[in-house]
PLY file of the C-alpha trace (Angstrom):
ply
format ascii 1.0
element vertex 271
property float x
property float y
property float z
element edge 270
property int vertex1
property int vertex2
end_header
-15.98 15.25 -11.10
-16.12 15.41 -7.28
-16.93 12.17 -6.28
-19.34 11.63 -2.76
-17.50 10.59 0.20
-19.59 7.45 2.29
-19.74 8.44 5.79
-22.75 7.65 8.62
-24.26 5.11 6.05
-24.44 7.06 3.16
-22.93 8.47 -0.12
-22.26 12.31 0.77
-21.70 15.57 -0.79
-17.75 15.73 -0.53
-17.71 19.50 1.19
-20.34 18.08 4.09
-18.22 15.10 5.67
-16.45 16.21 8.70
-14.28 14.40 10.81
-14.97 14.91 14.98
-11.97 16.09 16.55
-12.43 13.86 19.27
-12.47 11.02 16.73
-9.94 8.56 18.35
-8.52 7.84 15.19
-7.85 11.52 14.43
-6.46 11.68 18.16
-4.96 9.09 18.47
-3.67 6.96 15.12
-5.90 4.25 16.38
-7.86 3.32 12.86
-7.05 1.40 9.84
-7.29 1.68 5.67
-7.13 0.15 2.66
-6.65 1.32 -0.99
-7.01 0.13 -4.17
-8.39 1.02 -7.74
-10.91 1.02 -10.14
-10.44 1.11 -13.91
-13.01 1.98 -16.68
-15.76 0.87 -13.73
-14.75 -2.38 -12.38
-12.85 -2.82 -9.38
-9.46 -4.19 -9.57
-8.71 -7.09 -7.12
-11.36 -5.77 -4.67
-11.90 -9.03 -3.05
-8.62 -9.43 -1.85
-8.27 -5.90 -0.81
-11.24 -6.33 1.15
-10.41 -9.83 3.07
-7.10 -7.43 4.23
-9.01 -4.50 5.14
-11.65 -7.02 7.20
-8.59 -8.77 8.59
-6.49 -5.01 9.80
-9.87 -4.19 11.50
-10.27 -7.73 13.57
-6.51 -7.69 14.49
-6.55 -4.38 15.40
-10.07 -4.85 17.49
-11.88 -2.28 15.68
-15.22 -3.44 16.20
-18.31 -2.57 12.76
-21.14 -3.77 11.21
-20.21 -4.59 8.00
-19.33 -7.31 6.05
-17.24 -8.31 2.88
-20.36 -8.43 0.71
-22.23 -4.92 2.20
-19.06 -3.36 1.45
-18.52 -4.82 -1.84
-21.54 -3.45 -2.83
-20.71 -0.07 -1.66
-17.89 -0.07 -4.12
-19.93 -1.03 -7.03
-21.84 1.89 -6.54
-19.20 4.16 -6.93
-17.93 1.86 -9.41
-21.17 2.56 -11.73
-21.09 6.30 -11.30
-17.49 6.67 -12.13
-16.74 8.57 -15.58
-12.56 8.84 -15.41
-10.76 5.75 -16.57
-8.82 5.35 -13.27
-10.11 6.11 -9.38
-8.45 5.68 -6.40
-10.57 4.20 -3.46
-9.41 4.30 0.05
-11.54 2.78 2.82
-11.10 3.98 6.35
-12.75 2.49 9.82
-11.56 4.84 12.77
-12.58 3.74 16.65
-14.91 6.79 16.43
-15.73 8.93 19.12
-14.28 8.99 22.47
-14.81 11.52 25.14
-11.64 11.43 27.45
-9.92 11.23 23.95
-8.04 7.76 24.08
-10.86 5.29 25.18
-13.66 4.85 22.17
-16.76 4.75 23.46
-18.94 5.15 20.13
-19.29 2.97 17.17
-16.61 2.56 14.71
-16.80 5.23 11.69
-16.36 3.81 7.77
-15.17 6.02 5.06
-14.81 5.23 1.89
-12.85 8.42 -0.18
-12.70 8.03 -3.95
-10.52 10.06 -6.19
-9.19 10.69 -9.73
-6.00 8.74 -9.69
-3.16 8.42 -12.60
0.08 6.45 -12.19
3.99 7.24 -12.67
5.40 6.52 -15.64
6.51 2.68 -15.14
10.13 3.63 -16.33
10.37 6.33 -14.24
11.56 4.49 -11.18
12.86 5.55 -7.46
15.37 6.14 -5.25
15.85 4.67 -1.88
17.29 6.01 1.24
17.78 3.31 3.75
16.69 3.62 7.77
17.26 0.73 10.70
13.28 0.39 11.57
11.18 -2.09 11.90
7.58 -0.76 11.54
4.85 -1.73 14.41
2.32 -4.14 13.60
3.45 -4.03 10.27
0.85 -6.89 9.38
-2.14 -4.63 9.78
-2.71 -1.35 7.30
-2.87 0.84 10.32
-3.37 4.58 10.03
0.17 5.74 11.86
2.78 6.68 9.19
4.25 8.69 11.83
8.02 7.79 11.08
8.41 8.02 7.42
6.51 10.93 7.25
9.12 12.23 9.72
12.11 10.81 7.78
10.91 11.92 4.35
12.27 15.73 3.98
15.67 14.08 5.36
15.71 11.42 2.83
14.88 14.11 -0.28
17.79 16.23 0.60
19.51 13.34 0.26
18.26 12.81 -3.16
15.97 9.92 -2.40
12.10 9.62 -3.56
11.24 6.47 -0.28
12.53 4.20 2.18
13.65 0.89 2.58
13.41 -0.27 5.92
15.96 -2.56 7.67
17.61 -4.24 10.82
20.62 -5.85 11.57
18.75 -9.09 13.19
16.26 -9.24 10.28
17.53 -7.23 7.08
14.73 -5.83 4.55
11.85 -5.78 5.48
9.67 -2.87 2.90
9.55 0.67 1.97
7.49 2.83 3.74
4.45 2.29 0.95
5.21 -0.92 -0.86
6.85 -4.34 -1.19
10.30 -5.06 -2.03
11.81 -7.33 -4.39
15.27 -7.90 -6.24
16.24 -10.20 -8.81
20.02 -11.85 -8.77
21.16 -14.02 -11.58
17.51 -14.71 -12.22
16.61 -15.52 -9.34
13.10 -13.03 -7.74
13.70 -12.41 -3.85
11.36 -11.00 -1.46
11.45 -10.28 2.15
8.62 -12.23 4.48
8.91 -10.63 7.72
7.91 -7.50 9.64
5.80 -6.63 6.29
2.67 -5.79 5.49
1.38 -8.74 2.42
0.85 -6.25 -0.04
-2.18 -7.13 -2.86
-0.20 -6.87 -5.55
2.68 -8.47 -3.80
0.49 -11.37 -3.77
-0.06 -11.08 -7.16
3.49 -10.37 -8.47
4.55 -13.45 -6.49
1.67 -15.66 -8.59
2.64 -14.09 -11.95
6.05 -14.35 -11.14
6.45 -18.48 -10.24
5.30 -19.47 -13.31
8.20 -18.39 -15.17
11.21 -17.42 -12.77
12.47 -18.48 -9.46
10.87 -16.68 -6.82
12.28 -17.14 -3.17
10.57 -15.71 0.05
12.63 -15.18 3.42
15.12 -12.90 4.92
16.98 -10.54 2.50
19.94 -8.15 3.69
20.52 -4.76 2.89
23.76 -5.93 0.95
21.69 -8.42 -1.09
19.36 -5.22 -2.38
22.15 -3.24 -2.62
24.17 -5.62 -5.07
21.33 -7.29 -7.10
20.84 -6.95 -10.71
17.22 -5.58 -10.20
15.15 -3.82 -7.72
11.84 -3.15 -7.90
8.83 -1.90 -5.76
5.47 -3.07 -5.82
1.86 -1.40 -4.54
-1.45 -0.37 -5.91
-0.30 2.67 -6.20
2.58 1.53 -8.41
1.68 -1.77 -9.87
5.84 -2.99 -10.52
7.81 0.39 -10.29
11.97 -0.06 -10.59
14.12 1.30 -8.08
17.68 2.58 -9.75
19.61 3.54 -6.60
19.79 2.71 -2.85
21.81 4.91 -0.47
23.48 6.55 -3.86
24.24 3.10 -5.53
23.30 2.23 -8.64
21.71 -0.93 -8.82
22.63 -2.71 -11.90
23.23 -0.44 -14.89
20.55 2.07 -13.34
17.98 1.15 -16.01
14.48 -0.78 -15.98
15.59 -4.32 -15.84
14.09 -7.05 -18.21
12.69 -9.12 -15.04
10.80 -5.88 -13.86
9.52 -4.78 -17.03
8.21 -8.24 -17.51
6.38 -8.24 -14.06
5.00 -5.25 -15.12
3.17 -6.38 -18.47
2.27 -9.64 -16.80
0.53 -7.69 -14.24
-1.29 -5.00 -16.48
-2.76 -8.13 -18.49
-3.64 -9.92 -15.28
-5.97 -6.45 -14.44
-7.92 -6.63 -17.46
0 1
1 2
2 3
3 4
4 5
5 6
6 7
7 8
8 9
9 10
10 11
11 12
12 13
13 14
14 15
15 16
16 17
17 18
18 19
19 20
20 21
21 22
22 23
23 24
24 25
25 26
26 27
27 28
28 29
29 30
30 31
31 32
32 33
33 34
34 35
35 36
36 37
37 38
38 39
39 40
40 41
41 42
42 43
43 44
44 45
45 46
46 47
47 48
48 49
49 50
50 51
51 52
52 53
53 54
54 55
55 56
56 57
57 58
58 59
59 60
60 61
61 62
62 63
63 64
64 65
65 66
66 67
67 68
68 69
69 70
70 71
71 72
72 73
73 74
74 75
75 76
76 77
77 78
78 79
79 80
80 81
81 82
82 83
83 84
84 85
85 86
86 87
87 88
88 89
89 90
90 91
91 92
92 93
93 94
94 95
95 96
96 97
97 98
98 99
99 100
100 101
101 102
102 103
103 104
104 105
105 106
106 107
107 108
108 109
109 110
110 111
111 112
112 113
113 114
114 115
115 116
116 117
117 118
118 119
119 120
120 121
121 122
122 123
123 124
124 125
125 126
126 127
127 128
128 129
129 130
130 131
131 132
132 133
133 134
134 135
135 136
136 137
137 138
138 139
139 140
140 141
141 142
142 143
143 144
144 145
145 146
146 147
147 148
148 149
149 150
150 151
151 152
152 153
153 154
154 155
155 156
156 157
157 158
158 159
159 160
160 161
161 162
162 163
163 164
164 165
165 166
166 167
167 168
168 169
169 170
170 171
171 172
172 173
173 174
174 175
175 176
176 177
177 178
178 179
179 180
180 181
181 182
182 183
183 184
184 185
185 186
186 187
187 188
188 189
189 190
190 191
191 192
192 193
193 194
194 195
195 196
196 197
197 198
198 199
199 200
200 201
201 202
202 203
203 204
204 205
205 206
206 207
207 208
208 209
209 210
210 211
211 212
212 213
213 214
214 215
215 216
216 217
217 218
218 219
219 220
220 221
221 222
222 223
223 224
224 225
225 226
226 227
227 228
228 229
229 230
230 231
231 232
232 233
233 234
234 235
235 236
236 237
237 238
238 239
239 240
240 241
241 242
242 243
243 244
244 245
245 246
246 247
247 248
248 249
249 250
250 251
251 252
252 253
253 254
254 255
255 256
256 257
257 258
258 259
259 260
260 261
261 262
262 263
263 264
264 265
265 266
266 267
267 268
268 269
269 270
């Protein structure tokens, strides 16, 4: 089914939505999104995604209309006319129009895509090439993936699926889609700077204190590349392994027990 696409205030025929090219957001970057999922109908941890998406527009000073509930509704609607178990929704406010193409001078533009969505195989796992970057405003969902898209046909000749991002003054920060973790003697890490505080980060970090240790602060590249688990975390990929970094196999280069756990706690925590 080809789902509508919402654009100027209403649910449109998917082949009709255009995009201006003097659209500051096509121009220019200067927009922001959000993404998460609905499954069998209902929409899975919209609220928080929502107070994120609300918060990326503010602190990037994209001025709109709307408000958490207006487009909460908005994704029930789609919600009800969905008929595949799994869609993927990704919201999108652009600075709209602007005529010298770098100052907006128009009203912000919503979008709101949905899509058939499916999700790796949890076992499958990744492999991580690692780059010194530290991404810019990494706190807001912005719309500029500029670098890793430039970095990723280096890092799959390399044999790697992502990055992981680091510095010398700050270590780990993420990958270029997701959150980070590793696990060391028991012991959950994640990085807390220069990231963006992914959903089901959040979540993972909930599930994951009421059984293990979970520590948040600086992590080194060294401290991912030695740990007993790795694992990535994102709407897209609820709690995904990761089974090398730079060519080194982390632990014995399977799913560890800590991850797998994660994952089931996670999947029961959607339901």
């Amino acid at each position: 089914m080809a789902y509508p696409i919402y654009y100027k205030g209403a649910w449109q025929d998917p082949d009709k939505v255009t995009v201006s090219i003097k659209d500051v957001g096509f121009l220019r970057g200067f927009g922001i999104f959000d993404f998460f999922r609905i499954m069998d109908g209902k929409p899975i941890f919209m609220s928080d995604h929502l107070d994120r998406f609300l918060s990326s527009a503010a602190k990037m000073g994209l001025p709109h209309t709307y408000n958490k509930e207006q487009i909460g509704t908005l994704i029930h609607e789609i919600a009800a006319q969905s008929v595949d178990p799994c869609l993927g929704v990704k919201l999108v406010l652009t600075a709209g129009f602007s005529p010298n193409g770098f100052d907006p001078s128009g009203d912000s533009e919503l979008y709101i895509f949905p899509g058939v969505f499916s999700f790796a195989e949890p076992t499958s796992g990744l492999r991580l090439i690692s780059r010194e970057y530290k991404r810019e405003m990494a706190d807001i969902k912005s719309l500029n993936y500029a670098y890793a898209l430039r970095e990723m046909p280096s890092v799959r000749a390399a044999g790697g699926d992502d990055l992981i991002y680091h510095t010398p003054e700050f270590g780990v920060s993420e990958s270029s889609r997701s959150n980070l973790f590793y696990v060391k003697d028991g012991v959950i890490h994640t990085p807390a700077d220069h990231i963006l505080e992914g959903i089901t980060r959040k979540k993972v970090i909930a599930l994951a204190s009421s059984v293990y240790e979970v520590l948040v602060g600086p992590c080194s590249l060294a401290d991912f590349m030695n740990a007993d688990e790795v694992f990535t975390t994102g709407s897209t990929k609820r709690v995904l392994p990761i089974y090398s970094i730079d060519g080194k196999q982390i632990g014995d280069g399977k799913r560890g027990e800590v991850t797998e756990r994660l994952y089931e706690m996670l999947l029961e925590n959607e339901q």
